[in-house]
KELUM-269741 format. One record per residue (C-alpha): chain; residue in one letter; x, y, z. Coordinates in Angstrom, 1 decimal. Layout:
! residues N
REC   chain   res        x        y        z
REC       A     A        X        Y        Z
...
***
This chain:
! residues 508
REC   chain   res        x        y        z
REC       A     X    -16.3    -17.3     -5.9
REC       A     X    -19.4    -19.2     -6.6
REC       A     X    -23.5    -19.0     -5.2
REC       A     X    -25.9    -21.8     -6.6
REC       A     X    -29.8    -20.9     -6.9
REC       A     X    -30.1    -23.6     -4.0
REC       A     X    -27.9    -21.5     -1.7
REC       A     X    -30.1    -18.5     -2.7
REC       A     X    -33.4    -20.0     -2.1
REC       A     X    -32.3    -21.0      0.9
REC       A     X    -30.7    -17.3      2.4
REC       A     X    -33.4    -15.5      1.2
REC       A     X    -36.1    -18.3      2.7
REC       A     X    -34.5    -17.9      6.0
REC       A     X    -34.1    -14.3      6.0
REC       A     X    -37.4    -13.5      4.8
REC       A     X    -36.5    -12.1      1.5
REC       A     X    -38.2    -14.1     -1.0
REC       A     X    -41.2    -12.9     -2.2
REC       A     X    -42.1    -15.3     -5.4
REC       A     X    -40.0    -16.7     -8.3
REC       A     X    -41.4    -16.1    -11.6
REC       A     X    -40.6    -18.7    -14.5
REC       A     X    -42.2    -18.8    -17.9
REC       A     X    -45.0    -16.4    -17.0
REC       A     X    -46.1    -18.2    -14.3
REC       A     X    -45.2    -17.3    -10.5
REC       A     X    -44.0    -19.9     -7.8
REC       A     X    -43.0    -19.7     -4.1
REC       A     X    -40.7    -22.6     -4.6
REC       A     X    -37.6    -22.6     -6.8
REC       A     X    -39.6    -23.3    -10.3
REC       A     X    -36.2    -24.6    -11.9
REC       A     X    -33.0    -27.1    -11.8
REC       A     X    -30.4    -26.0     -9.4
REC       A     X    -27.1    -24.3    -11.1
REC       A     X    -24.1    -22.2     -9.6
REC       A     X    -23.3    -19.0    -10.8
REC       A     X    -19.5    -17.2    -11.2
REC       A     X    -20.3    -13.8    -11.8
REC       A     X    -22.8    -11.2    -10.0
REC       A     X    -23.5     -7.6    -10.8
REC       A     X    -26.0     -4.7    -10.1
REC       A     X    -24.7     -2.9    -13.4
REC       A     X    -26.2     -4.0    -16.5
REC       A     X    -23.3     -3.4    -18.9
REC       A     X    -21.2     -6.1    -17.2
REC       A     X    -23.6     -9.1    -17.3
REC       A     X    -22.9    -11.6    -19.4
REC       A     X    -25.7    -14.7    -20.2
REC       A     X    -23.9    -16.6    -17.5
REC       A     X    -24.5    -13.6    -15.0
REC       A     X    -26.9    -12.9    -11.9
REC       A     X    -28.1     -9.6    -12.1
REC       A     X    -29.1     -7.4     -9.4
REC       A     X    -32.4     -4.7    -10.1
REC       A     X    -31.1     -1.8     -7.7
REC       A     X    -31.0      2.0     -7.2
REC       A     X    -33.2      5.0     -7.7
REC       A     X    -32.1      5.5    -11.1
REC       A     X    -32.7      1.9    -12.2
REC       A     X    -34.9      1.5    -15.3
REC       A     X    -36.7     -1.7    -17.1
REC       A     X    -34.9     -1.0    -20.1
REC       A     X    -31.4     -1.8    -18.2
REC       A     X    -32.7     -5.5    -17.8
REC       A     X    -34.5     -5.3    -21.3
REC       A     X    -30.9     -4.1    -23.0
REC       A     X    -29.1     -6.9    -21.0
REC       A     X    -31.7     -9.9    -21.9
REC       A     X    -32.0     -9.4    -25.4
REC       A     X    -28.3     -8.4    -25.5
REC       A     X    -25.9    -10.2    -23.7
REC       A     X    -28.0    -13.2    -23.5
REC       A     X    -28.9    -12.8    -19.6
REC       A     X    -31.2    -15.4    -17.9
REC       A     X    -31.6    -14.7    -14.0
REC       A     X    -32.4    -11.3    -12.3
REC       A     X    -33.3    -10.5     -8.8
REC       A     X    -35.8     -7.8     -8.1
REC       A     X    -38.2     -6.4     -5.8
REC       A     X    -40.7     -6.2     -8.9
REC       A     X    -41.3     -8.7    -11.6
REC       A     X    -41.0     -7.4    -15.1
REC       A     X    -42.4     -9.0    -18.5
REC       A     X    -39.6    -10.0    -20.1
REC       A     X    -38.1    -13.2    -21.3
REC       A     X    -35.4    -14.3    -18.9
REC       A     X    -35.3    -18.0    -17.9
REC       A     X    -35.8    -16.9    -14.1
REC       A     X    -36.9    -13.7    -11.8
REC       A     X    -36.3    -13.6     -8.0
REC       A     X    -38.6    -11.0     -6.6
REC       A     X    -37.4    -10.1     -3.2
REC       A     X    -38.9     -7.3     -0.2
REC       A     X    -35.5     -5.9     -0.5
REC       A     X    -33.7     -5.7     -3.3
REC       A     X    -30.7     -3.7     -1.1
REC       A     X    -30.4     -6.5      1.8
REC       A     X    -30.8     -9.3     -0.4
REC       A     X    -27.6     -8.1     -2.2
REC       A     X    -25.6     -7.6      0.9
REC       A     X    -26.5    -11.4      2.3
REC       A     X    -26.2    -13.0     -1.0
REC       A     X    -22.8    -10.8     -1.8
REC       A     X    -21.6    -12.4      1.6
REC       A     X    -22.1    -15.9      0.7
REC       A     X    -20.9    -15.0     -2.8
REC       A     X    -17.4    -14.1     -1.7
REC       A     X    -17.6    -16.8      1.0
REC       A     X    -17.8    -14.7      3.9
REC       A     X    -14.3    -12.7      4.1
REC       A     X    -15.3    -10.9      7.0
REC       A     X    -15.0    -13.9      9.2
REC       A     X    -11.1    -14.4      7.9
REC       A     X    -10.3    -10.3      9.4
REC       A     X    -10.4     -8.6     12.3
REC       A     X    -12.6     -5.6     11.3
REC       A     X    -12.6     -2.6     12.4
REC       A     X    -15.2      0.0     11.8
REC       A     X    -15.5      3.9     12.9
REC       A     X    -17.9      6.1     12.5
REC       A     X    -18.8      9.7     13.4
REC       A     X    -19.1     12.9     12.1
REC       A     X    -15.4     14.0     11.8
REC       A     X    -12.2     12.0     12.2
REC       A     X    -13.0      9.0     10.9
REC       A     X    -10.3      9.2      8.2
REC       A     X     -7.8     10.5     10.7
REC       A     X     -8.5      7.9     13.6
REC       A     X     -8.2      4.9     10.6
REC       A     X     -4.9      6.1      9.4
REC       A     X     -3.7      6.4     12.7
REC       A     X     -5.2      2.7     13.7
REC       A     X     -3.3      1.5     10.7
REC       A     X     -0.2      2.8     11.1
REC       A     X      0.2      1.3     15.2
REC       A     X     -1.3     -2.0     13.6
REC       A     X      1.4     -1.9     11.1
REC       A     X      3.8     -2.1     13.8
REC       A     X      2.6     -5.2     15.1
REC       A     X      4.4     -8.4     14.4
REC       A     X      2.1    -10.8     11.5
REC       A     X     -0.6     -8.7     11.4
REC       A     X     -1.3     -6.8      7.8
REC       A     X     -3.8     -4.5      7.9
REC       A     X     -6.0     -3.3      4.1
REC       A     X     -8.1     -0.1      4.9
REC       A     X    -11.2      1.3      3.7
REC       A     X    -11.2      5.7      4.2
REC       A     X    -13.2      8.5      2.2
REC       A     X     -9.9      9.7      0.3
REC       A     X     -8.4      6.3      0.0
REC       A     X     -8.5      2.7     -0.1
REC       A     X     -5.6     -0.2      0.0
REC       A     X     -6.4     -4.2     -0.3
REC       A     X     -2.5     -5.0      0.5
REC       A     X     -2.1     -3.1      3.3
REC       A     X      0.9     -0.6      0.6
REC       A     X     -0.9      0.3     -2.2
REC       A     X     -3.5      3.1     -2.4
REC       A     X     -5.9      4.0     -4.7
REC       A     X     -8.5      6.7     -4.7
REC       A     X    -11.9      5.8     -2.9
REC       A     X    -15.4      6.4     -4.9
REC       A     X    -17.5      5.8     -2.0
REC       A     X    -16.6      6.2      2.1
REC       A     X    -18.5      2.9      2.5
REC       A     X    -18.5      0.9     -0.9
REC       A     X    -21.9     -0.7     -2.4
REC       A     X    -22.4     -4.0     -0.1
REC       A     X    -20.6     -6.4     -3.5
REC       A     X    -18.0     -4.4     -4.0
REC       A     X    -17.5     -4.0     -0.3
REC       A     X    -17.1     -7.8      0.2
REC       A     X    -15.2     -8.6     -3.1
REC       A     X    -12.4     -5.9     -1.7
REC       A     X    -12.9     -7.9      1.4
REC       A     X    -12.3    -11.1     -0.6
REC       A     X     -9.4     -9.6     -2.6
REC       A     X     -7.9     -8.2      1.2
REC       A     X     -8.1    -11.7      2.5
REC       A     X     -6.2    -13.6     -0.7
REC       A     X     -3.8    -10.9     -0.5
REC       A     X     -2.8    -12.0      3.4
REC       A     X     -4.4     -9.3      5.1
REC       A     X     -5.1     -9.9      8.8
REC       A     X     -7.4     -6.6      9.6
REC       A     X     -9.5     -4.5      7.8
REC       A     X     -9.5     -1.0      8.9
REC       A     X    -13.2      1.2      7.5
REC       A     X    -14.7      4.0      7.6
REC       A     X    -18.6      3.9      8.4
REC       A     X    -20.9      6.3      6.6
REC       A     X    -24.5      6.9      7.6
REC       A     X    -25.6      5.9      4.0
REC       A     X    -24.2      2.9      4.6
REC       A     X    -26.9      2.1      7.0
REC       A     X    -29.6      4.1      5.0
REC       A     X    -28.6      2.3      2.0
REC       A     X    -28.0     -0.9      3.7
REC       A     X    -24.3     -1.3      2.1
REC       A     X    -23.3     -2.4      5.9
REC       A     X    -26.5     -4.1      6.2
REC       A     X    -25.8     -7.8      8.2
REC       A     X    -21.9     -6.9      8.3
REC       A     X    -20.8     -7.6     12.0
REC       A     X    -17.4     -5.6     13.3
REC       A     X    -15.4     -7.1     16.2
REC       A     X    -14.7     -3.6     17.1
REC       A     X    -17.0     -0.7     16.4
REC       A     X    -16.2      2.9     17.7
REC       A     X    -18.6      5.7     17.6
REC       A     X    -16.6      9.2     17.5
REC       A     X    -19.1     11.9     17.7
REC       A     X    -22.4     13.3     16.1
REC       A     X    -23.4     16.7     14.7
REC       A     X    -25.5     17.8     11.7
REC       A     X    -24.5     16.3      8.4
REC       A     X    -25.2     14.9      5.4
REC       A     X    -29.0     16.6      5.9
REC       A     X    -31.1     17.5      2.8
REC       A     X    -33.7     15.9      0.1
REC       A     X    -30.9     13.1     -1.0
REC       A     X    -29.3     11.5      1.8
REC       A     X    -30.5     12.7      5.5
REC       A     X    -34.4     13.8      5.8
REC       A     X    -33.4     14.9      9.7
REC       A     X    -30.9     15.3     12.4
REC       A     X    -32.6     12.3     13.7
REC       A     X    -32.5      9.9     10.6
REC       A     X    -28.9     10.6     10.3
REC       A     X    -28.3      9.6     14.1
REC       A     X    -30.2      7.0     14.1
REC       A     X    -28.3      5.4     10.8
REC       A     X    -25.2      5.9     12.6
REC       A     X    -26.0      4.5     16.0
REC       A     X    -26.5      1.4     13.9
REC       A     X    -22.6      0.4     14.4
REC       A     X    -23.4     -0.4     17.6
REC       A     X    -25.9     -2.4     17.5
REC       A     X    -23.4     -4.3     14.5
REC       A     X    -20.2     -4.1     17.0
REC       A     X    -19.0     -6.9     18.8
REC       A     X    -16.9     -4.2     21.3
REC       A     X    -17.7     -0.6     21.3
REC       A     X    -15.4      2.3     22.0
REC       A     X    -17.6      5.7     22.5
REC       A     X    -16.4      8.8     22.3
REC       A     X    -17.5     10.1     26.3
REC       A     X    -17.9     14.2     25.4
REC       A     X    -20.2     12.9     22.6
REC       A     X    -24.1     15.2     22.1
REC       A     X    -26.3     12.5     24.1
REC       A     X    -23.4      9.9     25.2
REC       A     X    -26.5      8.5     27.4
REC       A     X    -28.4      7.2     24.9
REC       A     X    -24.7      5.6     23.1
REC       A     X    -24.1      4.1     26.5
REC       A     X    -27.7      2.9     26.9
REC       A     X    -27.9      1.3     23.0
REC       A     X    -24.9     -0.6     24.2
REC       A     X    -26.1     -2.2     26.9
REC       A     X    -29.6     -2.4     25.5
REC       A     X    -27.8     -5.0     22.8
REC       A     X    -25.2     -6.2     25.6
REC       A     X    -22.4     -4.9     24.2
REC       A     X    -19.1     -4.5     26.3
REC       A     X    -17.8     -0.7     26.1
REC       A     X    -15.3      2.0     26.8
REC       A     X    -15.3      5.1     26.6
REC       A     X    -12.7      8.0     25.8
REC       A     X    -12.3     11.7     26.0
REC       A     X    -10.1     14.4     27.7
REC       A     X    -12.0     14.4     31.1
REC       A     X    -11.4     12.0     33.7
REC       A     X    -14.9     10.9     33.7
REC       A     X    -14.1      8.9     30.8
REC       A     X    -12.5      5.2     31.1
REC       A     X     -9.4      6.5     28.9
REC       A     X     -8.7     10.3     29.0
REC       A     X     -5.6     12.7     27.6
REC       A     X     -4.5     15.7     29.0
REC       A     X     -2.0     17.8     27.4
REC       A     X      2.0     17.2     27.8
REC       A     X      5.6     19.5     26.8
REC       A     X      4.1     20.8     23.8
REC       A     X      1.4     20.7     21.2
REC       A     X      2.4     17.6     19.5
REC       A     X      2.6     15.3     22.7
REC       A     X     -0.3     14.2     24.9
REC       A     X     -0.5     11.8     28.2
REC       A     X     -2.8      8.9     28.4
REC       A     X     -4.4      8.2     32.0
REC       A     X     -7.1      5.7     32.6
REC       A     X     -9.6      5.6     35.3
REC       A     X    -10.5      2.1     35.5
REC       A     X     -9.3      0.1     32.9
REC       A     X     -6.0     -2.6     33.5
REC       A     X     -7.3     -4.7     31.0
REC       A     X     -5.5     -2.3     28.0
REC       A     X     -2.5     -1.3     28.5
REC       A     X     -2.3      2.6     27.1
REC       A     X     -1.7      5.0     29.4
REC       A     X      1.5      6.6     29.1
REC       A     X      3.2      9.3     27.2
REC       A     X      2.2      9.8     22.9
REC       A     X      3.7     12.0     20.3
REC       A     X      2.1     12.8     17.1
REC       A     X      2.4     14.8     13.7
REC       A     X     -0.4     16.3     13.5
REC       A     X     -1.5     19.4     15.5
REC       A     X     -5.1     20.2     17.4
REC       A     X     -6.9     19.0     20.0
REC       A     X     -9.2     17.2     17.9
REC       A     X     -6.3     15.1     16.5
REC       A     X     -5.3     13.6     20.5
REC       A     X     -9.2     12.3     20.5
REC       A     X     -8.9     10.9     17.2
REC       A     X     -5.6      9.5     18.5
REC       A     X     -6.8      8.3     21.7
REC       A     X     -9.4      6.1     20.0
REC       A     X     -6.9      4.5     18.0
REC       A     X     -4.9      3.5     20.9
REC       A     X     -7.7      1.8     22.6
REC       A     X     -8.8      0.3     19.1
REC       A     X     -4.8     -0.8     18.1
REC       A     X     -4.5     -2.0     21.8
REC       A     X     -8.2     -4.1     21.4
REC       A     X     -7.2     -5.7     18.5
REC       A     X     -3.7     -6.8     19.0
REC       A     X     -1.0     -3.6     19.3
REC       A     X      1.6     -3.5     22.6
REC       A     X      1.6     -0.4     24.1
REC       A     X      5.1     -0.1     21.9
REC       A     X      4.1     -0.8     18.8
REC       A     X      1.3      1.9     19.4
REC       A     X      3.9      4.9     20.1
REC       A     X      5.9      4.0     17.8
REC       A     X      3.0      3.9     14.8
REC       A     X      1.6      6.8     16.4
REC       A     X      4.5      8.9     16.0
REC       A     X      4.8      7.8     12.3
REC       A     X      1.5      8.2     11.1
REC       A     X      0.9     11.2      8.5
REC       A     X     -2.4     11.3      6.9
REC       A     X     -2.7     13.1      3.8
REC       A     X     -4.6     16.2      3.7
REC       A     X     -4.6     16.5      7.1
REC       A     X     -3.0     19.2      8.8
REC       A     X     -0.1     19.8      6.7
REC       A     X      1.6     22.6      7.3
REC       A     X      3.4     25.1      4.6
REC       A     X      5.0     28.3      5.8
REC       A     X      4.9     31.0      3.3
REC       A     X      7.8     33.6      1.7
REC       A     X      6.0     36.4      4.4
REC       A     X      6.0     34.4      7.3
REC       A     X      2.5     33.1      6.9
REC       A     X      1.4     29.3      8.1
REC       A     X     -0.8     27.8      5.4
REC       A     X     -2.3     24.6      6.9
REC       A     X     -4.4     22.2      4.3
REC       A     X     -6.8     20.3      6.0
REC       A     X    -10.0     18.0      4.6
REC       A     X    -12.6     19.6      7.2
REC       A     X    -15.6     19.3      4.8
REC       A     X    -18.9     20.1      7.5
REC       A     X    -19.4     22.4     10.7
REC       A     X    -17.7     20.7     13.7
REC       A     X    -14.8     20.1     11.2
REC       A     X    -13.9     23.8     10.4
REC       A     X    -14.7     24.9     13.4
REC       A     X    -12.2     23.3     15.3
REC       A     X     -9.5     24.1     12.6
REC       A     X    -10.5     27.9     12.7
REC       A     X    -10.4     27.1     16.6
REC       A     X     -7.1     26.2     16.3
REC       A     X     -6.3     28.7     14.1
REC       A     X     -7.2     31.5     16.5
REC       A     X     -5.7     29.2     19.7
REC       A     X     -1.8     29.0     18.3
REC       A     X     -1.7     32.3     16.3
REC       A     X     -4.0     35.0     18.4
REC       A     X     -2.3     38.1     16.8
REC       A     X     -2.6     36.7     12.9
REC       A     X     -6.0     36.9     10.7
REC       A     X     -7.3     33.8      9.7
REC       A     X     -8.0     33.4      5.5
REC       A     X    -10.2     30.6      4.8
REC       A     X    -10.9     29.0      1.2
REC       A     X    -13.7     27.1      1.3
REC       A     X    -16.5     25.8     -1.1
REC       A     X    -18.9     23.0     -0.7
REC       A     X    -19.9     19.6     -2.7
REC       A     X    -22.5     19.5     -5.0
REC       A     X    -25.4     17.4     -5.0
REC       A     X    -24.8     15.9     -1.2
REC       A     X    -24.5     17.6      2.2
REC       A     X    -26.6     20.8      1.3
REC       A     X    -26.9     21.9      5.0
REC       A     X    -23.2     22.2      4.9
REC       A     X    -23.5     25.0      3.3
REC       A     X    -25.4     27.5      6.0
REC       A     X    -23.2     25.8      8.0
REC       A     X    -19.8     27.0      6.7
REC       A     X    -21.3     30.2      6.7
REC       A     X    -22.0     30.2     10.5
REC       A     X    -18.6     28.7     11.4
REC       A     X    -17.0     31.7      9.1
REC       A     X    -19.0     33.9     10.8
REC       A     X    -18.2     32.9     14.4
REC       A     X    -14.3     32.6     13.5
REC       A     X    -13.2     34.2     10.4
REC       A     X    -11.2     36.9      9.3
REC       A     X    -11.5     36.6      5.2
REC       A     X    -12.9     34.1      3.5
REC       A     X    -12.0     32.8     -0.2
REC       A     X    -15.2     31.1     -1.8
REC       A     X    -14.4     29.0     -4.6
REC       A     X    -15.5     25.6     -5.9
REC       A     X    -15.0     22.0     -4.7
REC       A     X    -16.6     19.0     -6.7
REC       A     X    -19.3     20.7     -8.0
REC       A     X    -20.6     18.1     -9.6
REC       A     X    -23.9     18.1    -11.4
REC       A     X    -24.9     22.1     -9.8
REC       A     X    -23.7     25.4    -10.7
REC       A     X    -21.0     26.3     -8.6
REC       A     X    -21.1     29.8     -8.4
REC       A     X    -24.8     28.7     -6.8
REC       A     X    -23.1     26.9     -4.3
REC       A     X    -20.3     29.7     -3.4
REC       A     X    -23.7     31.9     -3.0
REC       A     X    -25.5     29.6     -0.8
REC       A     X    -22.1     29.8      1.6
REC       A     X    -21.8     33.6      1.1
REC       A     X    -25.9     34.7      2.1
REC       A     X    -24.9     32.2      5.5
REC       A     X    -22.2     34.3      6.6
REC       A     X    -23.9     36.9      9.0
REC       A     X    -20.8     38.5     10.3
REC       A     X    -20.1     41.8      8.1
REC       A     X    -16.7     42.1      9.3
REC       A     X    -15.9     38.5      7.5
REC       A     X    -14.5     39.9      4.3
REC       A     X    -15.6     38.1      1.3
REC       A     X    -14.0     37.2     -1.8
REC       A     X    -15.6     34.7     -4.9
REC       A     X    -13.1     33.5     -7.4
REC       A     X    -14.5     30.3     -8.7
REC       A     X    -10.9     28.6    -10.2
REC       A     X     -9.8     27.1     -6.9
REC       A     X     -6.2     26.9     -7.9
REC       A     X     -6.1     30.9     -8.0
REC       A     X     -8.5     31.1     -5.3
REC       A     X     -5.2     29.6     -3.2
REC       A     X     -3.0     31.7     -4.6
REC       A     X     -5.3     35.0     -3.6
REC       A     X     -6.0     33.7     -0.1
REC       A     X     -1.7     33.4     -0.1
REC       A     X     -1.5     36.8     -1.1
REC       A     X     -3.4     38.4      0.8
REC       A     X     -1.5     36.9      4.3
REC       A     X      1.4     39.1      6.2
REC       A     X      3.8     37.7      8.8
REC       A     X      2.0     35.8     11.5
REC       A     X     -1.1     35.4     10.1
REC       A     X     -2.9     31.7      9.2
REC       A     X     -4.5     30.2      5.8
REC       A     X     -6.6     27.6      6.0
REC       A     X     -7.2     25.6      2.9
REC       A     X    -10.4     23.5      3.4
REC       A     X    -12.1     20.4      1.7
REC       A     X     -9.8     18.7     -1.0
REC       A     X     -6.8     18.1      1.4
REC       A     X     -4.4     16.7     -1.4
REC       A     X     -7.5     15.2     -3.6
REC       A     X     -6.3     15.2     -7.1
REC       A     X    -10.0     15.4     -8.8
REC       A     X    -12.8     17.7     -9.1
REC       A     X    -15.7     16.2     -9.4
REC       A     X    -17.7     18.2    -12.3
REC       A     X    -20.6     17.3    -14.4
REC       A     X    -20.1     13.1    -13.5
REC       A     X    -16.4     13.4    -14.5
REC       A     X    -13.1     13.1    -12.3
REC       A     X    -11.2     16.7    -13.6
REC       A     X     -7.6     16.5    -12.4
REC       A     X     -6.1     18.9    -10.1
REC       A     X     -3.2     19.2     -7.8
REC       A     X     -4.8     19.1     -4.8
REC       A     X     -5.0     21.9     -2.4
REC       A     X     -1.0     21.3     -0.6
REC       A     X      0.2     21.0     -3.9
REC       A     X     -0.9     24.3     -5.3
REC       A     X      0.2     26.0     -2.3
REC       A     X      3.9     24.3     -2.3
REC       A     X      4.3     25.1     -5.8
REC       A     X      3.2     29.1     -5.2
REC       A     X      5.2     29.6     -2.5
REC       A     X      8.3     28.2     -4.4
REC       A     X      7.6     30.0     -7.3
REC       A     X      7.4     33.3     -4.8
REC       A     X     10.7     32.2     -3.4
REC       A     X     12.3     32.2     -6.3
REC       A     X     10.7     35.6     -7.7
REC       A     X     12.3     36.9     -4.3
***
């Protein structure tokens, strides 16, 4: 992996980047100095090395990061959107410090996108789901190996897993796992789409040959990510535009203006759902966990036909039904898809323990509104007669307006609620649990705080008869907290609940 200051002039000429090059004092709109190739590039300061190019970036950046790492560890070259007076050899002021390191992080790691088939979904909810579920049909299919970028995890050799920091990763990390994907054999890349990727520009320039749009509702809203309903949609309407095909989900809040962004950048579609109006539609089949695929115009991919899956809900068949068309677009036989489908677990998803009282505890990751309310929905759909016990908290420092919005979902669907923490982070969690608590409207939802998760789980268990359903929502089988900047371990939401209820069995 190697990028000469010649190949740098030149991207950031052409892409309009280059605002002036300061050597010696002095400022220049031309390279000012010999050519040379460097092996190493970084936007974090304690990594560089005098050898190094180092990237200016982020809110939190500060002068004294490139002042430390000049004087140092010997560095010479930065890139920034601002010069600074300081005495490396060379300064490369840019308009954009964010989409100078995406390009320049591309020609870096010699363009690894163009050696996979990528794949990229975005949407409110499902995303994780849908890309497990992709990987697992794509795994069926003879020489293709398939890496996979989710929220909870990430894999560069298509078997080992590791825990994600970010649902889209920083633009040079993004395409060094790319890189690393690509030496390892990979075929596909399977990823997740955030909307900060787009407001952040760690996508920015990145072209999928498949792009799917799964659905929009408020997220991610509040001082720190998402100004508006409308900045967030517009971020995310972005894969499109970036998509070389385009699946949209067709029951989708303003599919018309979807439909009308793809053909406004000539993008070919299709569209899914579970009404016929769609091009690809499911209806339901025997029992819960089998659906039936019909098509209304579409011979060109061959899906339609009968599917079984593990996991239960509605929501689960569209997330399914996307990954059909997406496994079928990029390579899958209508086999290989039923028989990945039918394999496919995704952790923290639907998992189902039943307690020593008859109870069914279900661990799920639903983490905003839509989310929860189509678990509580299925909650009150396959066990009318049972009470529904949620535990529930919310993230600190991000998706602020999920808060009211839990509320409001417990308050349309809820029998109990258990508030207790989940990755706090930097704020006070007993702030957060009260932010969820003042939402809930409904006085009939009966409200318990107990701030250690681990025993809010085992409260929410006890307080459950025969028949009646607890949902445990937001970690899934996460093994951190996130508190105060530091990873805390924890068991992860399935795991506390397996281990109570076989510690009740064996009391009994």
């Amino acid at each position: 992996m190697s990028l000469s200051l010649k190949q740098i002039e030149s991207i950031l000429f052409n892409s309009g980047l280059i605002k002036e090059y300061v050597h010696q004092g002095k400022w220049y709109f031309q390279l000012p100095v010999e050519d040379r190739t460097f092996y190493h590039i970084t936007y974090d300061s304690r990594q560089v090395g005098a050898e190094s190019l180092f990237f200016c970036k982020g809110l939190s950046f500060k002068q004294e990061y490139l002042e430390t790492a000049i004087l140092e560890k010997g560095l010479n070259y930065y890139i920034s959107e601002n010069p600074y007076d300081v005495t490396a050899d060379l300064g490369i002021i840019v308009t954009d410090i964010r989409e100078a390191l995406a390009l320049l992080s591309m020609a870096f790691y010699d363009y690894p996108q163009n050696k996979l088939t990528l794949i990229g979904y975005t949407g409110t909810k499902g995303k994780t789901t849908a890309s497990y579920f992709t990987k697992a049909i794509l795994d069926q299919t003879t020489n293709q190996r398939v890496a996979m970028l989710s929220t909870m995890n990430t894999t560069l050799d298509g078997k080992t897993f590791f825990k994600s920091e970010l649902t889209t990763p920083e633009s040079l990390d993004l395409y060094r796992m790319m890189a690393e994907a690509v030496t390892n054999g990979m075929t596909h890349m399977v990823m997740e789409v955030s909307s900060q990727a787009y407001k952040v520009k760690r996508a920015y320039g990145l072209v999928f040959d498949i792009g799917i749009f799964m659905n929009i509702s408020p997220d991610h809203i509040g001082p720190i990510e998402h100004p508006t309903f409308d900045d967030y949609y517009y971020c995310k309407r972005q894969l499109i535009k970036q998509a070389k095909k385009v699946v949209i989900f067709k029951e989708t809040k303003d599919v018309t203006l979807l439909i009308e962004t793809a053909d406004a950048y000539g993008k070919p579609y299709v569209t899914y759902g579970h009404k016929p109006d769609a091009d690809f539609y499911w209806q339901p089949d025997v029992d819960a966990l089998t659906f039936h695929v019909s098509s209304s115009n579409h011979s060109q991919i061959n899906i339609t036909g009968e599917y079984r899956l593990q996991l239960r809900g509605d929501f689960n068949k569209d997330n399914a039904l996307a990954s059909l068309i997406v496994s079928n677009m990029a390579g899958a036989s209508k086999q290989d898809s039923a028989k990945g489908l039918k394999a496919a677990k995704v952790p923290g998803r639907m998992e189902h323990v039943l307690g020593t009282e008859g109870e069914h505890i279900y661990v799920d990751y639903a983490h905003n509104y839509d989310s929860l309310k189509n678990l509580l929905s299925f909650a009150e759909k396959e066990y009318p007669d049972g009470k529904i016990i949620t535990v529930i908290g919310s993230t600190g420092n991000k998706g602020v307006s999920r808060r009211k919005d839990f509320g409001k979902a417990l308050s349309e669907l809820g029998d109990t609620v258990v508030l207790t923490e989940d990755d706090p982070q930097f704020e006070d969690p007993k702030k957060i649990i009260n932010e969820i608590s003042e939402a809930i409207y409904n006085p009939e939802v009966k409200q318990f705080i107990i701030l250690d998760r681990e025993e809010a789980i085992k409260k929410a268990i006890d307080l459950a008869a025969a028949g009646d359903v607890v949902i445990l929502a937001g970690k899934g089988q996460d093994r951190y907290q996130k508190k105060n900047g530091k990873d805390v371990p924890y068991k992860g939401d399935y795991q506390v609940a397996q281990d109570y209820i076989n510690e009740k069995n064996k009391m009994h």
